[in-house]
C-alpha positions as CSV (number, residue, x, y, z in Angstrom):
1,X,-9.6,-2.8,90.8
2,X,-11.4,-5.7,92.3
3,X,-14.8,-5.0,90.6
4,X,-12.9,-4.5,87.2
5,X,-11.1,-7.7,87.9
6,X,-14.6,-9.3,88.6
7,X,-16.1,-7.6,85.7
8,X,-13.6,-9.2,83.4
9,X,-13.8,-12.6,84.8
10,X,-17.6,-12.3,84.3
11,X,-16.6,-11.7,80.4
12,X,-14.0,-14.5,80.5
13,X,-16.4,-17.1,81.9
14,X,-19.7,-15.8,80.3
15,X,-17.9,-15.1,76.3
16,X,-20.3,-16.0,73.4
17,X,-18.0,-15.7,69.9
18,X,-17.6,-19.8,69.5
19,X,-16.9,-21.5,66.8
20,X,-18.5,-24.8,66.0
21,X,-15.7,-26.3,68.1
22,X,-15.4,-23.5,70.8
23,X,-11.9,-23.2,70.5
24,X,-11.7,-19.6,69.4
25,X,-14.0,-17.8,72.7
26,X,-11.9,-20.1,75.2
27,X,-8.4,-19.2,73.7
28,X,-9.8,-15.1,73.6
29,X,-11.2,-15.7,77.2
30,X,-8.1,-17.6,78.5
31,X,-6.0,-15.1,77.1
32,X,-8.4,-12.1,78.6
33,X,-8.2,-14.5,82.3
34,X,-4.2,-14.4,81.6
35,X,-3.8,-10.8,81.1
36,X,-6.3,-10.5,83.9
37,X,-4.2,-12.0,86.3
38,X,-0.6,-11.7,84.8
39,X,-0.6,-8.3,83.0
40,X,0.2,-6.1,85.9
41,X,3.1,-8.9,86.9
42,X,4.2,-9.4,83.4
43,X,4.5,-5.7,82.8
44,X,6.5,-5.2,86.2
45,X,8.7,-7.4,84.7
46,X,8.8,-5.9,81.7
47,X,10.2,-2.6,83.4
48,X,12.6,-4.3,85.8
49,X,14.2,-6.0,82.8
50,X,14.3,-2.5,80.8
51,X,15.9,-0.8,84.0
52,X,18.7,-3.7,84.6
53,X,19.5,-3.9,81.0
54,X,20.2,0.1,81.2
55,X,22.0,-0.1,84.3
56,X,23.6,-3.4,82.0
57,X,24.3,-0.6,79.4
58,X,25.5,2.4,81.6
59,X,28.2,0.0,83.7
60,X,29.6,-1.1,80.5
61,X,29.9,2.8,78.8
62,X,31.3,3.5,82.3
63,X,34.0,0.7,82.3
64,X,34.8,1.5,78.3
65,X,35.2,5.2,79.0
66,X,37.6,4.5,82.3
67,X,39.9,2.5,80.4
68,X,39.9,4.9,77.6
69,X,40.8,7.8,80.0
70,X,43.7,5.7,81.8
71,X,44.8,4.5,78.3
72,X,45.0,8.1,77.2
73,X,47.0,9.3,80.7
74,X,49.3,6.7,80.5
75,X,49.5,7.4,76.5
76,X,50.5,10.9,77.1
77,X,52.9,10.6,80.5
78,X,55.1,7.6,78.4
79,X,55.3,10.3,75.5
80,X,56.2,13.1,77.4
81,X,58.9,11.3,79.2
82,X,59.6,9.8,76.1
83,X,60.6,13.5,74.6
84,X,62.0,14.6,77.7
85,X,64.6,12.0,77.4
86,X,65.2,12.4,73.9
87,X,66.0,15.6,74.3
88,X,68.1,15.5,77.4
89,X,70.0,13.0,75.4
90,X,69.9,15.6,72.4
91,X,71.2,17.6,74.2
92,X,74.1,16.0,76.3
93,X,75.3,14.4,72.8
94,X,75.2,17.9,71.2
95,X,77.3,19.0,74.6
96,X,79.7,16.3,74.4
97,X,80.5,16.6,70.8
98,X,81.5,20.7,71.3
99,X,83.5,19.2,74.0
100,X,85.4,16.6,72.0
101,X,86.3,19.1,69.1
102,X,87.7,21.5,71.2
103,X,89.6,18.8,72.6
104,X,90.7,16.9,69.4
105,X,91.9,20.7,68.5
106,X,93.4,21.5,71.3
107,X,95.3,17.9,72.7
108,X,95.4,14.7,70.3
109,X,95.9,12.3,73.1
110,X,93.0,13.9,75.4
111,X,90.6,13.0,72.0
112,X,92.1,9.7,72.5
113,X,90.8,9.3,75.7
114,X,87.5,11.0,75.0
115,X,86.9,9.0,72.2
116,X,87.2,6.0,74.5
117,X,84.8,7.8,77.0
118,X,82.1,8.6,74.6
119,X,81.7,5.1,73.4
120,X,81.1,3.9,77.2
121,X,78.6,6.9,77.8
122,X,76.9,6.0,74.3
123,X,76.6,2.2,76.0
124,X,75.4,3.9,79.0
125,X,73.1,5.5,76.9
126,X,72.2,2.8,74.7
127,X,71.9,0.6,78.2
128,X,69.3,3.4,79.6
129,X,67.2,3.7,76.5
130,X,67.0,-0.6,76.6
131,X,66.1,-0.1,80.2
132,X,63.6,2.6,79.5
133,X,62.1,0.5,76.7
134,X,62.1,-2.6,78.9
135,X,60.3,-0.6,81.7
136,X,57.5,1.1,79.0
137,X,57.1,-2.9,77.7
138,X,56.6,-4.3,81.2
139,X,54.0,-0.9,81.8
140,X,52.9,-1.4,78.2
141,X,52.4,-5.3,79.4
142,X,50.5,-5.1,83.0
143,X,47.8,-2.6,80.7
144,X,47.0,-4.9,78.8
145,X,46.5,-7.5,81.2
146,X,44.8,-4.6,83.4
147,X,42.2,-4.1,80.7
148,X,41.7,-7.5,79.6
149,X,41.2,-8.4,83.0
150,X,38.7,-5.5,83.5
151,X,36.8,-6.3,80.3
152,X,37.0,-10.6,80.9
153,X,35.2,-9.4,84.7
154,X,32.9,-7.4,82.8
155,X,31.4,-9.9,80.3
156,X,31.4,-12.2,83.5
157,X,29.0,-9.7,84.7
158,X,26.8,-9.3,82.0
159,X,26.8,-13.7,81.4
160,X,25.7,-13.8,85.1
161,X,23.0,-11.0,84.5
162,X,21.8,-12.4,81.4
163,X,21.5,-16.0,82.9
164,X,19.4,-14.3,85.8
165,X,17.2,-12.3,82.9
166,X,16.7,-15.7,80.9
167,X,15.8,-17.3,84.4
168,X,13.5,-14.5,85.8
169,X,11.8,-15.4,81.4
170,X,11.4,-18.9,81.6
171,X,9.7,-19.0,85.4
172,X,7.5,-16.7,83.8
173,X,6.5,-18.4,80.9
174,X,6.2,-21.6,82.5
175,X,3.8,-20.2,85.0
176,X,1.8,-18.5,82.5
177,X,1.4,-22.1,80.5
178,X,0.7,-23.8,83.7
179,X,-1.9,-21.3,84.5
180,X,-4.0,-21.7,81.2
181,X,-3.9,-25.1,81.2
182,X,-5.8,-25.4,84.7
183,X,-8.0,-22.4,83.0
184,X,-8.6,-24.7,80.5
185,X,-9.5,-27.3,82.4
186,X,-11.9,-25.6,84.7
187,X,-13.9,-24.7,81.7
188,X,-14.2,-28.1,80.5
189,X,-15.1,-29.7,83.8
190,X,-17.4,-26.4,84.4
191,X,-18.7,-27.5,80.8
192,X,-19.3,-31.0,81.9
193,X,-20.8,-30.6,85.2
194,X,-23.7,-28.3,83.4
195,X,-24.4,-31.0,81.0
196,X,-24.5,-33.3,83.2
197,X,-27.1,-31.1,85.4
């Protein structure tokens, strides 16, 4: 590795394809010196980028997919309580009203008094169902603020990474200009000292 390193530097400093202004062989050689000395780094963080914005990718799906499957749970336990109370209540009504026939058949005063009672059980009943509506609106509620929670921590996680990524980018680059330039220069003071001599 050292000899091709060597090799290469040999080819940087010793490059013949200039122009009449010798711009074009020192920007090739400078940027033969830069992937010389930068390409295995700049690759490496090439790859580590790639891997975090997959894990990036794979937390996300993760997250998505977790609120999906409670969503869905909680989905089907509110509608099958939801239909095991209607029919309960089906079914207590359907009771009640046999009852109060045979009653209104049988007594005129006892239908009276059932009449009375079925309007406080149908309070009771509208009472429960508010109740039961109240309780799926408050479950209905913390969801909500469950998920928007989850998904307002998520994008905080992915700002965060993404501020790291752009960081990790611009040290990078700025090294990589500082770099060239004091390439540059030694070629021009290398330049200078031979015409001198």
């Amino acid at each position: 590795m050292n000899a091709e390193r060597a090799w290469e530097l040999k080819m940087v400093e010793g490059g013949n394809g200039e122009d009449s202004n010798g711009h074009t062989a020192e920007r090739g050689n400078i940027d033969r010196l830069r992937d010389v000395l930068f390409g295995a780094e700049m690759r490496d963080y090439d790859s580590r980028l790639q891997r975090l914005e997959e894990h990036l990718t794979t937390v996300v799906a993760e997250a998505c997919a977790a609120l999906q499957r409670r969503s869905e749970s909680l989905e089907k336990v509110v509608k099958r309580e939801m239909e095991l109370l209607t029919n309960r209540l089906k079914a207590e009504r359907s009771e009640r009203c046999v009852g109060i026939e045979k009653l209104v058949r049988s007594f005129a005063e006892v239908a009276k008094a059932f009449e009375l009672r079925i309007e406080n059980l149908d309070q009771d009943c509208a009472r429960e169902i508010s109740d039961l509506r109240r309780q799926l609106s408050e479950q209905s509620n913390a969801l909500r603020t469950e998920i928007k929670e989850n998904r307002e921590q998520v994008e905080v996680d992915l700002d965060r990474e993404a501020e790291q990524i752009r960081g990790a980018i611009t040290s990078r680059d700025a090294l990589a200009e500082m770099l060239s330039e004091v390439a540059l220069r030694k070629r021009l003071h290398d330049r200078f000292q031979a015409r001198a001599a």
